[in-house]
KEVO-505856 format. One record per residue: residue in one letter; residue number from 1; x, y, z of N, C-alpha, C in turn. Coordinates in pm, 1 decimal. Atoms other than C-alpha are relative to their C-alpha. Example, Ala and Ser with C-alpha at 12.3 -4.5 7.8 and 13.67 -1.06 7.14 Angstrom:
REM residues 2
R  resn  resi    n.east   n.north      n.up   ca.east  ca.north     ca.up    c.east   c.north      c.up
R     A     1      89.0    -119.0       0.0    1230.0    -450.0     780.0      90.0     120.0       0.0
R     S     2     -82.0    -119.0      -6.0    1367.0    -106.0     714.0     -77.0     109.0      73.0
REM end
This chain:
REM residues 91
R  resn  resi    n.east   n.north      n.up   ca.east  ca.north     ca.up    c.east   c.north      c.up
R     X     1      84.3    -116.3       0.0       0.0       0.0       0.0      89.9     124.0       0.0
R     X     2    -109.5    -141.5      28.5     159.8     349.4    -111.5    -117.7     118.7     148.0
R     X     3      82.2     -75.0     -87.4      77.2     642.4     131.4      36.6     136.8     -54.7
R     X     4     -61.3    -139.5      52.2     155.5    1015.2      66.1     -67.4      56.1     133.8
R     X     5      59.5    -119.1     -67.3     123.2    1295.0     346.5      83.4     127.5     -12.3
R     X     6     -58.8     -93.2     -12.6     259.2    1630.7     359.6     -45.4     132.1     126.0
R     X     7      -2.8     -79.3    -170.9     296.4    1908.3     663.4      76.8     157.3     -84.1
R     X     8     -44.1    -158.3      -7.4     298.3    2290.5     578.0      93.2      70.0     100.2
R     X     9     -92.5     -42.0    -113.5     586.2    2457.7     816.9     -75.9      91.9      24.6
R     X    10      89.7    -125.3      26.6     389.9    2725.1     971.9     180.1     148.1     -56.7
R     X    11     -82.7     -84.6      81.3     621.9    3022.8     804.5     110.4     -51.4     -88.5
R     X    12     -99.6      42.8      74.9     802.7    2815.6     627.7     -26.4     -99.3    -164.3
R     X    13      37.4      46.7     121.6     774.0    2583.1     325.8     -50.2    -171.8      25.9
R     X    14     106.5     137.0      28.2     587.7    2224.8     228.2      91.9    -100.7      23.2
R     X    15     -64.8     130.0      16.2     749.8    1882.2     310.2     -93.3    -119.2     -36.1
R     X    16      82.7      91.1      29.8     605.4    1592.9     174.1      79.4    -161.8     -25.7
R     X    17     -76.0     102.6     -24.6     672.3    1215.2     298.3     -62.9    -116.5    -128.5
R     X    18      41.8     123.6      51.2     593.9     891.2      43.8      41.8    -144.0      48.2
R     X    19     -33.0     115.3     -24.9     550.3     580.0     166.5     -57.8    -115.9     -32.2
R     X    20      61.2     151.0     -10.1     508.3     190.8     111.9       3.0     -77.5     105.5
R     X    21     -10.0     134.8     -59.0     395.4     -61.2     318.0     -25.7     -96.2     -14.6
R     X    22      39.0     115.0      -3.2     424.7    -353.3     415.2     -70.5     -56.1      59.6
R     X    23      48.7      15.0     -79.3     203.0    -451.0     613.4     -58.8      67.6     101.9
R     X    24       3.1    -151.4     -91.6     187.4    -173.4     912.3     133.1      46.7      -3.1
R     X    25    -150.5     -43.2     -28.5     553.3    -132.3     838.1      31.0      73.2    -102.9
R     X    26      -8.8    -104.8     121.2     724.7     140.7     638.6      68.9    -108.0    -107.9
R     X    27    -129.3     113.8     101.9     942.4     -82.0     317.0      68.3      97.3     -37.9
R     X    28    -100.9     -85.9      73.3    1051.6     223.7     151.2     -41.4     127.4      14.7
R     X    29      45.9    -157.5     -34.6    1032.8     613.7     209.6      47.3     117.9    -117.5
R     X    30     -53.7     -86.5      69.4    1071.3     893.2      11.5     -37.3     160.9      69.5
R     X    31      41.4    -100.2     -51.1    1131.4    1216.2     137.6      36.8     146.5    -118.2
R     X    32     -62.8     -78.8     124.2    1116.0    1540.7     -86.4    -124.7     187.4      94.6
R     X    33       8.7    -119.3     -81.1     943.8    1920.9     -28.2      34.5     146.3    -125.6
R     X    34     -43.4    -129.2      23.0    1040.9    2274.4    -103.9     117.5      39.6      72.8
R     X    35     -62.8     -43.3     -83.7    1213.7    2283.6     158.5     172.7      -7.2     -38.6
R     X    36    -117.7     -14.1      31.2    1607.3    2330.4     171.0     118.8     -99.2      72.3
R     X    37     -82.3      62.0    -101.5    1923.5    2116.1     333.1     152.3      85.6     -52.9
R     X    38    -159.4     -82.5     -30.4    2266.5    2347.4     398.1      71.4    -107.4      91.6
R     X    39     -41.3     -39.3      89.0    2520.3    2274.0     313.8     -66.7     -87.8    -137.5
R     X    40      92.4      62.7     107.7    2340.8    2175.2     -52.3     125.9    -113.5     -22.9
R     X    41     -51.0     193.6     106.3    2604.9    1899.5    -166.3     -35.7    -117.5     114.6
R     X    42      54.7     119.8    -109.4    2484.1    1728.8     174.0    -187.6     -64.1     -28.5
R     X    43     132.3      64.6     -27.2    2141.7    1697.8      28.9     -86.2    -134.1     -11.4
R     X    44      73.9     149.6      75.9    2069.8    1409.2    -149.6      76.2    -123.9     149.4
R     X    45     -57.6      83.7    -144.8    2289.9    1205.5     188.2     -68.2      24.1     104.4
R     X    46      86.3      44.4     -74.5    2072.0    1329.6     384.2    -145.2      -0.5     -28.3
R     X    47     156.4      -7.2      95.0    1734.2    1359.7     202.3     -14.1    -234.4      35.8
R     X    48      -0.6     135.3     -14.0    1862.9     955.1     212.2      -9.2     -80.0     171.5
R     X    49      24.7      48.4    -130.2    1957.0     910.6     562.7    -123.9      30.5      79.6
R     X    50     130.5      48.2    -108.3    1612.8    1034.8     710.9     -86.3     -65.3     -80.0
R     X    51      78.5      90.0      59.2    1423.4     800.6     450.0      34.0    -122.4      67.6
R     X    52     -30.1     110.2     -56.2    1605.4     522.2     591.3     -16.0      22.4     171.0
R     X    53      16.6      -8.3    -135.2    1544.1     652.5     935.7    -147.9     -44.8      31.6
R     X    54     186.7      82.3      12.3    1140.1     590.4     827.7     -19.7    -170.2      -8.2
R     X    55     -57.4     141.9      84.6    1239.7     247.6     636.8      -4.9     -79.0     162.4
R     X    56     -14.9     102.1    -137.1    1144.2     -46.3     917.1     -71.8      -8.8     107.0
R     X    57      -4.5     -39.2     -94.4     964.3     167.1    1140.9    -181.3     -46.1      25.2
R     X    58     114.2      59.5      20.5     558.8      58.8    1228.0     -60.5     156.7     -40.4
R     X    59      22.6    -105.1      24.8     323.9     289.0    1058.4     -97.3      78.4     122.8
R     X    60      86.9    -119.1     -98.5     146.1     429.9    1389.9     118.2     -14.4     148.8
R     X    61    -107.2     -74.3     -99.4     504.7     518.3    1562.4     -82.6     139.2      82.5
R     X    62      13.9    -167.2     -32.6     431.2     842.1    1771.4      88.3      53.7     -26.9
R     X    63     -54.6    -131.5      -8.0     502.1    1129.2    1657.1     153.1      29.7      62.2
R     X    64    -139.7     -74.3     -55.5     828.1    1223.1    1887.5      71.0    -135.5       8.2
R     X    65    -124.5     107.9      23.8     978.7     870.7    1872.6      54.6       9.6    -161.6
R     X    66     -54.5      25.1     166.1     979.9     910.4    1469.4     101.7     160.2      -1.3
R     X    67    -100.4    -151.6      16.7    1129.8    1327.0    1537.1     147.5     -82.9      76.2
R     X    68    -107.2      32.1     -68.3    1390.5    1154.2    1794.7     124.8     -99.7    -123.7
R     X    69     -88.7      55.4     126.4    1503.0     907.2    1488.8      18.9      52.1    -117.9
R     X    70     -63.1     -86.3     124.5    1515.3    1156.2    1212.9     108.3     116.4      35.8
R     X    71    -128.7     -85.9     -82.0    1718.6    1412.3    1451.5     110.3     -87.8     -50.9
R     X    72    -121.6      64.9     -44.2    1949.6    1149.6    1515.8      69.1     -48.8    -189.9
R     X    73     -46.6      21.5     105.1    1968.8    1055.5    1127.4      90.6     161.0     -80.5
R     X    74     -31.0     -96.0     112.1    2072.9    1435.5     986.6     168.8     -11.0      47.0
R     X    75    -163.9     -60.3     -59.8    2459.1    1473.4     997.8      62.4     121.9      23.2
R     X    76     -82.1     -96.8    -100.4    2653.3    1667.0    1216.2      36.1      91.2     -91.4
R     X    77     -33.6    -105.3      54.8    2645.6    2036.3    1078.1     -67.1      46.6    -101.0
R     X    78      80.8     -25.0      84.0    2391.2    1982.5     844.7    -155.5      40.5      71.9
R     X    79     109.2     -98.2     -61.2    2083.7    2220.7     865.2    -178.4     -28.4    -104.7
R     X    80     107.5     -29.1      58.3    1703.1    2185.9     729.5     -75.3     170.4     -28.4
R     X    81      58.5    -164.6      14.3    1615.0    2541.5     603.7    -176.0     -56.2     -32.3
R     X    82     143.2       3.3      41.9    1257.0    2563.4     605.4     -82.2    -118.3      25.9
R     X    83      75.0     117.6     -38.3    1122.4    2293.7     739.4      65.1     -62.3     154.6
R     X    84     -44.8      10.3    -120.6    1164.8    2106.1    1071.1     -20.3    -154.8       4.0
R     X    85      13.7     145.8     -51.8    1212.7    1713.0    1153.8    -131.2      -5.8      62.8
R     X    86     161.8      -4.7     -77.9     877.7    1794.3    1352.9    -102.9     -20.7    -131.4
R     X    87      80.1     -33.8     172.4     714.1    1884.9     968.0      24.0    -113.6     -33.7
R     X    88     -53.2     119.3      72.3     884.3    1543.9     827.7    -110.0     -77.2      83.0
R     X    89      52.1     111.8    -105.1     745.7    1333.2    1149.8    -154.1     -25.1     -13.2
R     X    90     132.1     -16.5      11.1     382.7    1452.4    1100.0     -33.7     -33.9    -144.3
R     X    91      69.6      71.4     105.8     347.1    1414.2     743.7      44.0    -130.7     -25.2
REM end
């Protein structure tokens, strides 16, 4: 089953998550948006690492356990302009 949601930042810009499951479980994620990742040659590495931070996870996680594992996926120094791991978690 494919899913799609997306989460308006309030002042900021659109993120929007895609997902398959398997079952109640995520198989594959796609994460994409308006939004921005500084420094830009880090984007597509991490655009990847918080997809795989979704990838595995059941689909009725709460909310702040799925923000606590996409935090922990962005790498050190890298920044989300316009959007917030909170915005990702919800849609």
């Amino acid at each position: 089953m494919a899913l799609h949601g997306e989460c308006k930042t309030p002042g900021g810009k659109l993120v929007a998550v895609d997902l398959t499951l398997d079952d109640s479980i995520v198989a594959d994620a796609r994460i994409h948006g308006d939004f921005f990742v500084h420094p830009e040659p880090m984007a597509a590495a991490t655009l990847n690492a918080l997809a795989d931070a979704v990838r595995g996870t059941p689909i009725n996680l709460e909310v702040a356990a799925l923000e606590a594992r996409l935090r922990a996926a962005i790498p050190f120094r890298v920044e989300l302009l316009g959007t917030s791991v909170e915005a990702i978690a919800i849609a």
